[in-house]
C-alpha positions, -999 to +999 in steps of 0.1 A: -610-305+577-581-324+584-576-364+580-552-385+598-544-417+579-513-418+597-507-405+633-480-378+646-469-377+676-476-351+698-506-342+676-542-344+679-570-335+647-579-303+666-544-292+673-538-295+638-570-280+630-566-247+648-531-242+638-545-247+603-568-220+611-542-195+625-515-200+594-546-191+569-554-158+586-517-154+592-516-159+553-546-138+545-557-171+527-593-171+524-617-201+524-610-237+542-583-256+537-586-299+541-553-311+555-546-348+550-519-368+568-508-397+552-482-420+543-451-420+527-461-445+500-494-427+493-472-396+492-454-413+464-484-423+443-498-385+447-466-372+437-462-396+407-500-388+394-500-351+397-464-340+397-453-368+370-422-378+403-420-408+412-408-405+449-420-394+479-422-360+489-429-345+523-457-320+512-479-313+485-502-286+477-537-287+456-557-251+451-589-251+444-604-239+413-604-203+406-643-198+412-644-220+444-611-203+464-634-177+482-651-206+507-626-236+497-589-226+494-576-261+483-562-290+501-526-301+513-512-336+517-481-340+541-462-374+547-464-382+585-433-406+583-410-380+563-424-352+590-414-373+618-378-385+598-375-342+594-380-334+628-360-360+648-330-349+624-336-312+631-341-312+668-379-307+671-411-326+677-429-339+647-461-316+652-439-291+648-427-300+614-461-307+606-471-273+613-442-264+591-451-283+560-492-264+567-475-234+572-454-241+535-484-256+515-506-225+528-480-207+513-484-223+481-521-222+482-520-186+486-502-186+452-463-183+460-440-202+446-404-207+457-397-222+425-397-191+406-400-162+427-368-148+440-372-153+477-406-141+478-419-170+495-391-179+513-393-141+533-432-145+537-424-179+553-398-165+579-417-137+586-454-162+594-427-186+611-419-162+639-452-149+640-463-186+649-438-195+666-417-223+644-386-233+640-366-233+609-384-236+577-388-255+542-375-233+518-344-218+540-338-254+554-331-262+517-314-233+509-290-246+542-284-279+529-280-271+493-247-245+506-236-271+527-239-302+498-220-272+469-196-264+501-187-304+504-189-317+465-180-285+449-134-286+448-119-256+443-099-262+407-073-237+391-083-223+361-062-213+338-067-172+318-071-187+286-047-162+256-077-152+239-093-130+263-127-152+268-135-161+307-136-193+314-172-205+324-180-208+362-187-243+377-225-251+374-245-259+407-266-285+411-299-281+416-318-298+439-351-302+439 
């Protein structure tokens, strides 16, 4: 089921519903999945309650309980105004980075996390990307920004051998999240 509280352009319900459809099997995700597009605000409160973040967030993910997954997989929430802020800065339509976000909180749903997993998600969502036809992703977007923030804020500083013989400790990255 999918629920539009907020509209995207370029995307209809059954659209959004089929694609959902195609990234589950693509996923080998089994049981539904409800899909609700909302607001950024609403994004915030959900993020807030669950996640204990108080901002917005362009996608979140909600399995189901373990005995329900066969028919009901869980549900996703995706923020139609940071989707369509996303896409007009990447170069593509906003259904497009809706699809995305499905396509990442499927993903999730399925039980990857790129949190914690060394790239294992991140290579599964390339991989179901080109199979369904999408442009750049969540997880290597980030990775993309995050060199290119270190590559800008990150100086290059002389350090000096120390006499001792201990190394001196390397710079520590930031972490976004």
């Amino acid at each position: 089921m999918v629920i539009f509280q907020k509209r995207v352009a370029d995307l209809s319900e059954l659209a959004l519903d089929r694609f959902v459809t195609r990234a589950r099997h693509a996923a080998g995700l089994k049981g539904t999945v409800n899909v609700l597009l909302t607001s950024s605000s609403e994004m915030k409160s959900l993020n807030r309650r669950f996640r204990g973040k108080d901002k917005p967030t362009d996608v979140l993910s909600y399995p189901a309980e373990p005995d329900d997954r066969k028919r009901f997989a869980g549900e996703i929430a995706i923020s139609a105004e940071i989707a369509t802020k996303n896409a007009r800065e990447l170069g593509h339509s906003p259904a497009h980075e809706v699809k995305i976000l499905v396509l990442h909180g499927v993903l999730h749903l399925r039980g990857y996390d790129h949190e914690c997993d060394n790239g294992q998600m991140a290579r599964r969502e390339k991989q179901l990307r080109a199979k369904l036809h999408l442009p750049i992703g969540l997880i290597e977007r980030t990775t993309v920004e995050r060199t290119r923030i270190e590559r800008t804020t990150i100086k290059p500083t002389t350090i000096e051998r120390p006499t001792t013989g201990h190394r001196a400790p390397a710079a520590r990255r930031n972490r976004l999240s």
